[in-house]
Backbone and ligand atoms as CSV (ligand in chain L), in Angstrom:
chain,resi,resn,atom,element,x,y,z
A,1,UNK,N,N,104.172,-51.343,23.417
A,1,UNK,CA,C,102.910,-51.813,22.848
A,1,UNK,C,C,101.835,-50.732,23.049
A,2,UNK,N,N,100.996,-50.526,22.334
A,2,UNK,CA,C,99.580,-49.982,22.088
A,2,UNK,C,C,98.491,-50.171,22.811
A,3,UNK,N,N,97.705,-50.194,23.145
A,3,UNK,CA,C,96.799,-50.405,23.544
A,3,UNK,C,C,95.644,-48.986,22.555
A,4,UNK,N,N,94.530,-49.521,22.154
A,4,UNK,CA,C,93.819,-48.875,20.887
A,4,UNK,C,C,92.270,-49.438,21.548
A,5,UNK,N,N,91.810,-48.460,22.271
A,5,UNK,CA,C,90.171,-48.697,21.994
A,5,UNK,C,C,89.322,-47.595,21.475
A,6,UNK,N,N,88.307,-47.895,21.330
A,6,UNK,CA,C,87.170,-46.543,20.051
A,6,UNK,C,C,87.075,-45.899,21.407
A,7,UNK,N,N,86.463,-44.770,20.759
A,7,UNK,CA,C,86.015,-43.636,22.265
A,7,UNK,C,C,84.882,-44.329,22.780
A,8,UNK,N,N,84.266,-45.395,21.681
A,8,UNK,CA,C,82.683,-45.715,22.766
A,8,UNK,C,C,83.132,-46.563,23.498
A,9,UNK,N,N,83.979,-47.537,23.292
A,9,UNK,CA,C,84.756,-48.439,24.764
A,9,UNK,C,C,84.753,-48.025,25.372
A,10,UNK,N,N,85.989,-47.060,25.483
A,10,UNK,CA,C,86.640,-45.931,26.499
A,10,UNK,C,C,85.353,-45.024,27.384
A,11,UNK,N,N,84.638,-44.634,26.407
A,11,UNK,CA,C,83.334,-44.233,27.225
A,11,UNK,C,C,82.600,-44.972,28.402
A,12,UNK,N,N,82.385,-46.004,27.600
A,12,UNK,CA,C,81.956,-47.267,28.310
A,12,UNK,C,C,82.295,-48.179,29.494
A,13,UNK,N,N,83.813,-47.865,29.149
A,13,UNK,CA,C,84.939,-48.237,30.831
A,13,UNK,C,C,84.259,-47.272,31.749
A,14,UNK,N,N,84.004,-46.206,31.581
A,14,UNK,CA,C,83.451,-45.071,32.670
A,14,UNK,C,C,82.514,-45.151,33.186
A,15,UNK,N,N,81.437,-46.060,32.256
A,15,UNK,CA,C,80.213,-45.959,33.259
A,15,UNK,C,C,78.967,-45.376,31.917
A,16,UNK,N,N,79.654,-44.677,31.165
A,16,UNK,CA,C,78.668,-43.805,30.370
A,16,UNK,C,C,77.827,-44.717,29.478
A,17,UNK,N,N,76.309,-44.921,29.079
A,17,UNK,CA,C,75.943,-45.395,28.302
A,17,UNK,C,C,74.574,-44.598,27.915
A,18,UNK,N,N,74.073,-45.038,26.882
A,18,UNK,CA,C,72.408,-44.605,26.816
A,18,UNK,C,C,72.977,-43.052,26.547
A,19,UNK,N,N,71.786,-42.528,27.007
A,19,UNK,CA,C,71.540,-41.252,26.830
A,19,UNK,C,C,73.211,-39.764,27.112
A,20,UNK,N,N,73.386,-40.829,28.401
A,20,UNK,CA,C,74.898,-40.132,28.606
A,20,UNK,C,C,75.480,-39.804,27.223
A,21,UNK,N,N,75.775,-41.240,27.172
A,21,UNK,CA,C,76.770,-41.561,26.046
A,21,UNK,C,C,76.086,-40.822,24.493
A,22,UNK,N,N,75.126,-40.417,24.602
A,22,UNK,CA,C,74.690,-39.547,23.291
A,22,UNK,C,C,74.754,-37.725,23.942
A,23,UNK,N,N,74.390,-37.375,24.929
A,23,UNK,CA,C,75.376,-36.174,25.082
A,23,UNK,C,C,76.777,-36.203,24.753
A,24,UNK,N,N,77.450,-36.834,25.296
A,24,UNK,CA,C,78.608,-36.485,25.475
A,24,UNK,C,C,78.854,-36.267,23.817
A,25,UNK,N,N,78.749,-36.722,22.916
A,25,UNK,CA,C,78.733,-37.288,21.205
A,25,UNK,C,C,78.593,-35.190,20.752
A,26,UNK,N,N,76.559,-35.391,21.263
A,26,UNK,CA,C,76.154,-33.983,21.135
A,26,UNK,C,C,77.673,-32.723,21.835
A,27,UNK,N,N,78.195,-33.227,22.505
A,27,UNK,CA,C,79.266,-32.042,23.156
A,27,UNK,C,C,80.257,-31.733,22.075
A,28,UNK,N,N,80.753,-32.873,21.026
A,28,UNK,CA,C,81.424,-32.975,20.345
A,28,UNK,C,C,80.700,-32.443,19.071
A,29,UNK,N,N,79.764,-32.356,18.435
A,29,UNK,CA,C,79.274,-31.798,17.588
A,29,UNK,C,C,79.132,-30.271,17.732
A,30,UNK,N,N,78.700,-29.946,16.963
A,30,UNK,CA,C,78.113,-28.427,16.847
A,30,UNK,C,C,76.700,-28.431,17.252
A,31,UNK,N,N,76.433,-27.325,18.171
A,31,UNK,CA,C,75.232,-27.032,18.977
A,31,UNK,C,C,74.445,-27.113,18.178
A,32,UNK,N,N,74.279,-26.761,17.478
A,32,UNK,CA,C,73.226,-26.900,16.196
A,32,UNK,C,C,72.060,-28.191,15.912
A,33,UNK,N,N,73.410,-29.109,15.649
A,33,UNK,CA,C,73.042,-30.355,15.049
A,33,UNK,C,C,72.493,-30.750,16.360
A,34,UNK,N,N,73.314,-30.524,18.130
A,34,UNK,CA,C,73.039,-31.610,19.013
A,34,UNK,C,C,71.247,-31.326,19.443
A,35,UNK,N,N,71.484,-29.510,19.485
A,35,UNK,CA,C,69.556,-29.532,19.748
A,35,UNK,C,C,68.804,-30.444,19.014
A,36,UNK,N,N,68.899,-30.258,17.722
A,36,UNK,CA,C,68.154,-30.729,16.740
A,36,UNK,C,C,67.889,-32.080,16.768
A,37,UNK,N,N,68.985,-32.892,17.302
A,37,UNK,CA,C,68.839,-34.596,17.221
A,37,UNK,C,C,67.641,-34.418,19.015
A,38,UNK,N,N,67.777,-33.185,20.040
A,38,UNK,CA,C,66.765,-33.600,20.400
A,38,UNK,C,C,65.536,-33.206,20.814
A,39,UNK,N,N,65.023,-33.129,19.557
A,39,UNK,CA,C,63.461,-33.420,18.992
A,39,UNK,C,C,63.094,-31.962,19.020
A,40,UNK,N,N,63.068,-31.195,18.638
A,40,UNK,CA,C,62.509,-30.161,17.926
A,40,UNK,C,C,61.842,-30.324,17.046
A,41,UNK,N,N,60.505,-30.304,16.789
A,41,UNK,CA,C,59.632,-30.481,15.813
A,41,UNK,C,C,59.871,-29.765,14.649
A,42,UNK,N,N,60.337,-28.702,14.949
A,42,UNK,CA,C,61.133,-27.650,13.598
A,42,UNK,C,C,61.838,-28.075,12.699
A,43,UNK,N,N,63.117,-28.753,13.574
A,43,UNK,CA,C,64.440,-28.615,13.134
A,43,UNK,C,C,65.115,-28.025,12.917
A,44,UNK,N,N,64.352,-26.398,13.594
A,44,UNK,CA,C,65.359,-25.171,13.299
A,44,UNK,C,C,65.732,-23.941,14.464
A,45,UNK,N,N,65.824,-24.781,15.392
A,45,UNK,CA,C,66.385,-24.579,16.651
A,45,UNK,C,C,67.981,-24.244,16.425
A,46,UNK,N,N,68.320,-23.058,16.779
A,46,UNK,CA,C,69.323,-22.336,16.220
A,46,UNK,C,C,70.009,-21.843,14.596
A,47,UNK,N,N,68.951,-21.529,14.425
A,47,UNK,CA,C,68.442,-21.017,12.478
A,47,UNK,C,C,69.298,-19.758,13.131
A,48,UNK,N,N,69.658,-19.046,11.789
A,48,UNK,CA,C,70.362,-18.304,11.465
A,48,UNK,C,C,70.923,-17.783,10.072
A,49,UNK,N,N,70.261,-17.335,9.385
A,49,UNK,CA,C,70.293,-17.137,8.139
A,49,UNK,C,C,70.179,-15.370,7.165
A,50,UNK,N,N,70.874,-15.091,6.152
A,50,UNK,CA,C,70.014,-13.810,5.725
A,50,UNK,C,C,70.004,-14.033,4.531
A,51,UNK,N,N,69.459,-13.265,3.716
A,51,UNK,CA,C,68.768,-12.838,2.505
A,51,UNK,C,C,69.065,-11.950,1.987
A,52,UNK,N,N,69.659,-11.289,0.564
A,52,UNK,CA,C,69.792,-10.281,0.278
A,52,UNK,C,C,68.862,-10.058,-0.561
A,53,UNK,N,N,67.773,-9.276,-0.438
A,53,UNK,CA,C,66.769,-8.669,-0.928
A,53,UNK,C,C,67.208,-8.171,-2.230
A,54,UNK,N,N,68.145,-7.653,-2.652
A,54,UNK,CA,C,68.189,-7.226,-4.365
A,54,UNK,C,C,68.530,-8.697,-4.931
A,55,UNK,N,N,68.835,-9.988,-4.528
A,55,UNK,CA,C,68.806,-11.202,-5.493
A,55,UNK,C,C,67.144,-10.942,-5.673
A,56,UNK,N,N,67.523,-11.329,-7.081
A,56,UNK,CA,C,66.144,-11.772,-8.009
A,56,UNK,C,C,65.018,-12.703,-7.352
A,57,UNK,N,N,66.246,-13.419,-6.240
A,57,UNK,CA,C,65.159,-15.116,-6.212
A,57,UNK,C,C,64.739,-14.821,-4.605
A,58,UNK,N,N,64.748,-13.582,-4.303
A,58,UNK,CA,C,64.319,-12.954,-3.007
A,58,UNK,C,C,63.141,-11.857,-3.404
A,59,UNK,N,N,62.935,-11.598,-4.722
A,59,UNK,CA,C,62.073,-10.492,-5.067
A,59,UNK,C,C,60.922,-10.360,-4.506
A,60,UNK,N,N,60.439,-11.462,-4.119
A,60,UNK,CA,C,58.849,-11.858,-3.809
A,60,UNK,C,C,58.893,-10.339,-2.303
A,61,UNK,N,N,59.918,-10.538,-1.383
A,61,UNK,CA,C,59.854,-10.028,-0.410
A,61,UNK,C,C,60.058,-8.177,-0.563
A,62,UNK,N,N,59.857,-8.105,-0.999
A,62,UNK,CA,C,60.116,-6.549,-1.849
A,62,UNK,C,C,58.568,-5.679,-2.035
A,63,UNK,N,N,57.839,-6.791,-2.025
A,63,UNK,CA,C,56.374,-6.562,-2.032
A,63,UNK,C,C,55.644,-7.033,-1.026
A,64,UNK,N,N,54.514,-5.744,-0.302
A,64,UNK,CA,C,53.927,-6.182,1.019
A,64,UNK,C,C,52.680,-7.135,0.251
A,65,UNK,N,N,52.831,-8.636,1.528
A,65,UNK,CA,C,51.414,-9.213,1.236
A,65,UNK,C,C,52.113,-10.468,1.208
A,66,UNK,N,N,53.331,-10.620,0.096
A,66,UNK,CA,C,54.037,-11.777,-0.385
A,66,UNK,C,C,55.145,-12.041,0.842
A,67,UNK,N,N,55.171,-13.692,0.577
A,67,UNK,CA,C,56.314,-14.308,1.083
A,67,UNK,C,C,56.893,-15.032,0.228
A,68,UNK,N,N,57.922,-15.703,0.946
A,68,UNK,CA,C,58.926,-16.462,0.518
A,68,UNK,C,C,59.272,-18.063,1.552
A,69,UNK,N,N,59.531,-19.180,0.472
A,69,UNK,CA,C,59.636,-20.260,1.848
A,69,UNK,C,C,61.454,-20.338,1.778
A,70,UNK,N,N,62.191,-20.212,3.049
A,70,UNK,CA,C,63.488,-21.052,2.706
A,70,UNK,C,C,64.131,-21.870,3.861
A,71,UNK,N,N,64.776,-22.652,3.742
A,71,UNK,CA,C,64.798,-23.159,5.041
A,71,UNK,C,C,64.184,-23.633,5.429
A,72,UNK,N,N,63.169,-23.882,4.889
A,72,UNK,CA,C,62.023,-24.309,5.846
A,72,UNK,C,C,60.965,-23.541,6.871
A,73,UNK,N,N,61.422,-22.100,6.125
A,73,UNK,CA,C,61.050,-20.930,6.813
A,73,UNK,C,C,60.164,-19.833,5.861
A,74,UNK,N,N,59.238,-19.957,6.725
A,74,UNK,CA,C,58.028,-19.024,5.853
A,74,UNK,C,C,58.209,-17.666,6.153
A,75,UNK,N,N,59.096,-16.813,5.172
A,75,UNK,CA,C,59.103,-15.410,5.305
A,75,UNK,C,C,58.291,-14.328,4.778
A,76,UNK,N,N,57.583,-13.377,5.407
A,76,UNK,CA,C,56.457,-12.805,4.846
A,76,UNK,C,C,56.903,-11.254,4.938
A,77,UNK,N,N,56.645,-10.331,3.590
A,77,UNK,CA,C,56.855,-9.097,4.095
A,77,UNK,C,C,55.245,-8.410,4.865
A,78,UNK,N,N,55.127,-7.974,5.737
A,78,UNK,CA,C,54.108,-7.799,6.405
A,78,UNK,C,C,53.047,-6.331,6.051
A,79,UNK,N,N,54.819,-5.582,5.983
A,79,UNK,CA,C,54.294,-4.124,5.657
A,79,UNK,C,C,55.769,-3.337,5.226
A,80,UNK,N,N,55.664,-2.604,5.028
A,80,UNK,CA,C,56.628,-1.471,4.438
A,80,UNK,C,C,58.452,-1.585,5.129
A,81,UNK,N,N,58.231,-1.506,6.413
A,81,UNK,CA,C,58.939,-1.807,7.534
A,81,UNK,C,C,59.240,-2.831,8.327
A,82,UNK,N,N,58.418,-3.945,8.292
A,82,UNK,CA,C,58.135,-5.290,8.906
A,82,UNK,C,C,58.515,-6.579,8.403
A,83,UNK,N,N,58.809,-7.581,8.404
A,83,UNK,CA,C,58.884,-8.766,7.925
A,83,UNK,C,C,58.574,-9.666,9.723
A,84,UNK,N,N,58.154,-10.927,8.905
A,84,UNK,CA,C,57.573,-11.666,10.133
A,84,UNK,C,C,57.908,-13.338,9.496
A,85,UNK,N,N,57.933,-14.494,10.356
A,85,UNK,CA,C,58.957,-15.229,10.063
A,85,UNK,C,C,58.390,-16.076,10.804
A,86,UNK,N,N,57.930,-17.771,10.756
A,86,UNK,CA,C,57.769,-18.993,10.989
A,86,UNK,C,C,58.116,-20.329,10.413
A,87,UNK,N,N,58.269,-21.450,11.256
A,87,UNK,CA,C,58.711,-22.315,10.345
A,87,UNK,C,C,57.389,-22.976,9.922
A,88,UNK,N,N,57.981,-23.735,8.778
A,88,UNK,CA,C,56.628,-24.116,7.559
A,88,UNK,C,C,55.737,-25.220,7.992
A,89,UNK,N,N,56.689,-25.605,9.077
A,89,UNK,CA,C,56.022,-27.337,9.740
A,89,UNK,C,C,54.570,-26.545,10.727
A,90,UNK,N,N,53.687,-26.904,10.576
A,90,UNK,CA,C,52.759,-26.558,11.094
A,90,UNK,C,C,52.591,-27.321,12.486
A,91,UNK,N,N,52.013,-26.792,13.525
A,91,UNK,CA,C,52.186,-27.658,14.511
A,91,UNK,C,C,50.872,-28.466,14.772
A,92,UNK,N,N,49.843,-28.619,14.196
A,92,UNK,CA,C,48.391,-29.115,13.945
A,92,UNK,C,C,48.988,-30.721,13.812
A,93,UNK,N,N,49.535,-31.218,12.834
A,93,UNK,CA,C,50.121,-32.469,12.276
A,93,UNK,C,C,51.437,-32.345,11.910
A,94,UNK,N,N,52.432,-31.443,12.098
A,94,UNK,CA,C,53.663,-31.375,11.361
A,94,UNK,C,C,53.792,-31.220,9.892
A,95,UNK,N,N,52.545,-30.976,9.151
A,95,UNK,CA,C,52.573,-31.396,7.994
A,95,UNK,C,C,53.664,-29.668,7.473
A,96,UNK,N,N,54.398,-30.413,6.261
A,96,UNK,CA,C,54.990,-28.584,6.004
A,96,UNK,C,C,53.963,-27.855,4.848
A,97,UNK,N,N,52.901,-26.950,5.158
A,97,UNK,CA,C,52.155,-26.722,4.394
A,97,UNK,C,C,51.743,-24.914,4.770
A,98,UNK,N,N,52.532,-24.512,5.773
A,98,UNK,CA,C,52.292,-23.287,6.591
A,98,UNK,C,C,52.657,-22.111,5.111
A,99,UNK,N,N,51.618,-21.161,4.793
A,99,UNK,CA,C,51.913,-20.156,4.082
A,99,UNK,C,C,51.315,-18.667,4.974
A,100,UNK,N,N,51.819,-17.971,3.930
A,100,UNK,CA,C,51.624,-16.038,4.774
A,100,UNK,C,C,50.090,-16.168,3.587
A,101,UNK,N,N,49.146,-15.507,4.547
A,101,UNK,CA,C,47.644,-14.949,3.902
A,101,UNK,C,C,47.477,-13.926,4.538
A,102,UNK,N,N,47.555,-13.166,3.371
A,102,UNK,CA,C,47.379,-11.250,4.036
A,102,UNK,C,C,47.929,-10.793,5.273
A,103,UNK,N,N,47.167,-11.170,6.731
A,103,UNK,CA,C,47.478,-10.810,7.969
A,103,UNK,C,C,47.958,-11.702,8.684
A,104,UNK,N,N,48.291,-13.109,8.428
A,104,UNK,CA,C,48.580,-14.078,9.284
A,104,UNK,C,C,49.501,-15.202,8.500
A,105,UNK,N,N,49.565,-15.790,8.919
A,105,UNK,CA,C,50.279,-17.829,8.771
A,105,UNK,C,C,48.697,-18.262,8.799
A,106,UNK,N,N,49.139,-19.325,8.073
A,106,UNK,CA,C,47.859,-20.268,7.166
A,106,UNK,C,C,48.234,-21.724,6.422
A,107,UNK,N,N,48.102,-22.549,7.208
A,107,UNK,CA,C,48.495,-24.231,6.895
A,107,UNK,C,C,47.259,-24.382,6.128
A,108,UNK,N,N,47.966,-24.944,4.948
A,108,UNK,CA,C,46.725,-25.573,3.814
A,108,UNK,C,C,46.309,-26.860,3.832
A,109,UNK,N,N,46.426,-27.353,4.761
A,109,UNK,CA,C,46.237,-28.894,5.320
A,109,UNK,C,C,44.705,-29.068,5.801
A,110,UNK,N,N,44.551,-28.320,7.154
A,110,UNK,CA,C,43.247,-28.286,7.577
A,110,UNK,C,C,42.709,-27.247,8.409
A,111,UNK,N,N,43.566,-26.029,7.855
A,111,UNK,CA,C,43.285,-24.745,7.967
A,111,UNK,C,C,43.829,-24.133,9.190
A,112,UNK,N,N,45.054,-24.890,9.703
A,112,UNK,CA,C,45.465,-23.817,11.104
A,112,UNK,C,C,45.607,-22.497,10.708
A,113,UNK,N,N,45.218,-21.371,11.454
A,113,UNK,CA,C,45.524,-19.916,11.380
A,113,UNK,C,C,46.296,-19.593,12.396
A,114,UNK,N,N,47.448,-18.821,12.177
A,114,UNK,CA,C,48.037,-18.424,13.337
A,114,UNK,C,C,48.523,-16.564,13.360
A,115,UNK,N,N,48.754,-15.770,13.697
A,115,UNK,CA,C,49.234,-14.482,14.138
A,115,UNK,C,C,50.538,-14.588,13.642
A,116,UNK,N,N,50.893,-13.335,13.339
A,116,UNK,CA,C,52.626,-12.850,12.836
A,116,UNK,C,C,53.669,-13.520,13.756
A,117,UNK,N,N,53.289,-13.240,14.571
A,117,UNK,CA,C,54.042,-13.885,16.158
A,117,UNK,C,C,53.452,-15.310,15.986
A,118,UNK,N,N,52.920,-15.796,15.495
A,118,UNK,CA,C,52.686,-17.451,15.823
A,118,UNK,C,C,52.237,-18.265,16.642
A,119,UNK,N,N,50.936,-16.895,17.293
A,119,UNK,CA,C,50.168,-17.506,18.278
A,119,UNK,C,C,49.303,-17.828,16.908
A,120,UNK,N,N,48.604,-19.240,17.623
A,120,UNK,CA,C,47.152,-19.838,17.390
A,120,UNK,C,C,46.035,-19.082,17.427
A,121,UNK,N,N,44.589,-18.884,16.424
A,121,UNK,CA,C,44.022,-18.325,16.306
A,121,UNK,C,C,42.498,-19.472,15.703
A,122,UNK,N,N,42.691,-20.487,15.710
A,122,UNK,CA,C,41.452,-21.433,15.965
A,122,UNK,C,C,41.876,-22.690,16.251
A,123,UNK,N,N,41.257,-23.706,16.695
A,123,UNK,CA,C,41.754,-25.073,17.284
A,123,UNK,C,C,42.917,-25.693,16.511
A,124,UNK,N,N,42.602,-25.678,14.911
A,124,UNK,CA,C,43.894,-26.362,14.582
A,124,UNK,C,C,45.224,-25.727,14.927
A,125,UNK,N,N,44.972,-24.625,14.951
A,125,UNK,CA,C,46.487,-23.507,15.600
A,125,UNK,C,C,46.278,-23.206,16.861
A,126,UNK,N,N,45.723,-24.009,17.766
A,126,UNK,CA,C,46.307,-23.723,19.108
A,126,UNK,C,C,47.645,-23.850,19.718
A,127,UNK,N,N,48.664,-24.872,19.580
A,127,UNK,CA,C,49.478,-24.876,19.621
A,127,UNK,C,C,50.456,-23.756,19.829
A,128,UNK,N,N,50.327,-22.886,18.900
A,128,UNK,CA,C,50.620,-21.417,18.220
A,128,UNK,C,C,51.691,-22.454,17.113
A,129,UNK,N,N,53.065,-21.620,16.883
A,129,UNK,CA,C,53.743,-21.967,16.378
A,129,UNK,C,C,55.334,-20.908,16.068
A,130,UNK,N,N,56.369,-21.931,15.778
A,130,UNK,CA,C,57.824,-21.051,15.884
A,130,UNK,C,C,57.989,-20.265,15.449
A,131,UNK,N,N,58.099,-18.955,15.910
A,131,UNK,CA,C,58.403,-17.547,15.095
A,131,UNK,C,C,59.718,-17.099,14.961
A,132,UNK,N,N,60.301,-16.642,14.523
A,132,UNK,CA,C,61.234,-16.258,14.569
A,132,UNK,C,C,61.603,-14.588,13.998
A,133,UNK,N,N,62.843,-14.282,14.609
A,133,UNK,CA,C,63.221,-13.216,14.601
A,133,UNK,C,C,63.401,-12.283,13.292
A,134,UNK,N,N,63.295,-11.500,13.008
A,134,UNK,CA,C,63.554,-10.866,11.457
A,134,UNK,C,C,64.531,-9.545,12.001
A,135,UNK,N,N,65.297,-8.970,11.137
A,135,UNK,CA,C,66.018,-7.817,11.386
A,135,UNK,C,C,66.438,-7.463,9.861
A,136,UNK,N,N,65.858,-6.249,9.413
A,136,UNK,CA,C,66.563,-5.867,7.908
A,136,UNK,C,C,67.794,-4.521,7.864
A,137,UNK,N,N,68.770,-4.786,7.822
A,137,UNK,CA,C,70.113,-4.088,7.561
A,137,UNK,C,C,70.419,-3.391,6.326
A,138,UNK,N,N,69.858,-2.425,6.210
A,138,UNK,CA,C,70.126,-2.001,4.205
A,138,UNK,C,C,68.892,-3.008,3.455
A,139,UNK,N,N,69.460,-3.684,2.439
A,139,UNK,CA,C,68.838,-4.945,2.052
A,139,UNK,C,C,69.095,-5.867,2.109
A,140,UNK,N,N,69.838,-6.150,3.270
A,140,UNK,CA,C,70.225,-7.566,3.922
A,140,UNK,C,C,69.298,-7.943,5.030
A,141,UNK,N,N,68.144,-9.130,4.841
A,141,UNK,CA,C,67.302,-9.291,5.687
A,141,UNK,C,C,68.123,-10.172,6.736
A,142,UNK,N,N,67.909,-10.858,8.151
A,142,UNK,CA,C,68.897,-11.696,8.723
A,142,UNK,C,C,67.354,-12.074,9.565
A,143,UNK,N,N,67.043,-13.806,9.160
A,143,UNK,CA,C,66.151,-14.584,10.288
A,143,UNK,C,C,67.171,-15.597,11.293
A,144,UNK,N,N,66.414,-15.224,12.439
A,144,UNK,CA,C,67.133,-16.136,13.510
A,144,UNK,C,C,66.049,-16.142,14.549
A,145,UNK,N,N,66.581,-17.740,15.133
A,145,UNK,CA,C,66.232,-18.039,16.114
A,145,UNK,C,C,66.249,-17.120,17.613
L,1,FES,S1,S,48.690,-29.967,9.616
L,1,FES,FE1,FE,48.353,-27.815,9.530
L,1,FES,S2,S,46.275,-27.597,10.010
L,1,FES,FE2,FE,46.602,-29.706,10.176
């Protein structure tokens, strides 16, 4: 004979419940997803992504001044050599409204300003906000966490 219980029984014979019992779940997933379920205002806690700069629908970044949103990720070419990189959720209200203006990040909500790096630069951007990494390879851009 059989004996057949779900893993959350079986969990549950052990002792594990609550919060346990949602790690252990997160162990079984991909790191990715488990940060993310906890609470990152981003949601892009282990981002990892690139860009190939000769697609058409990347052109914007080819020119200093302009960005690009993807991911949820506000990519800006800064200067000749530079690219600089935040996520779009602003940290003022969460609202996703974060764009690149000339020298900085700029939420069109209620005006957070923040620095390339994603420090805060008046009350609504105190907070600062998530920057992330840029690295360009040829014309393969690569943002990460
Ligand atoms: S939500 Fe961005 S400034 Fe308020």
């Amino acid at each position: 004979m059989e004996d057949k219980i779900s893993r959350n029984e079986f969990l549950k014979s052990l002792g594990f419940k609550g919060a346990s019992l949602l790690a252990i779940y997160c162990g079984a997933s991909t790191l990715t997803s488990c940060i993310n379920e906890a609470g990152d205002p981003s949601g892009n806690v282990g981002l990892d992504f690139t860009l190939d700069l000769t697609d058409p629908a990347n052109s914007k970044l080819n020119s200093v001044g302009n960005y690009l949103i993807v991911n949820k990720v506000v990519i800006a070419r800064v200067s000749a050599d530079q690219f600089a990189a935040v996520t779009q959720i602003c940290s003022h209200e969460n609202k996703s409204k974060v764009i690149y203006q000339g020298t900085g990040f700029y939420c069109t909500e209620h005006g957070a300003k923040y620095t390339i790096e994603g420090v805060g630069l008046n009350s609504e951007g105190k907070k600062g906000i998530k920057a992330y990494n840029t690295q360009l390879t040829g014309t393969t851009l690569r943002i990460f966490a």
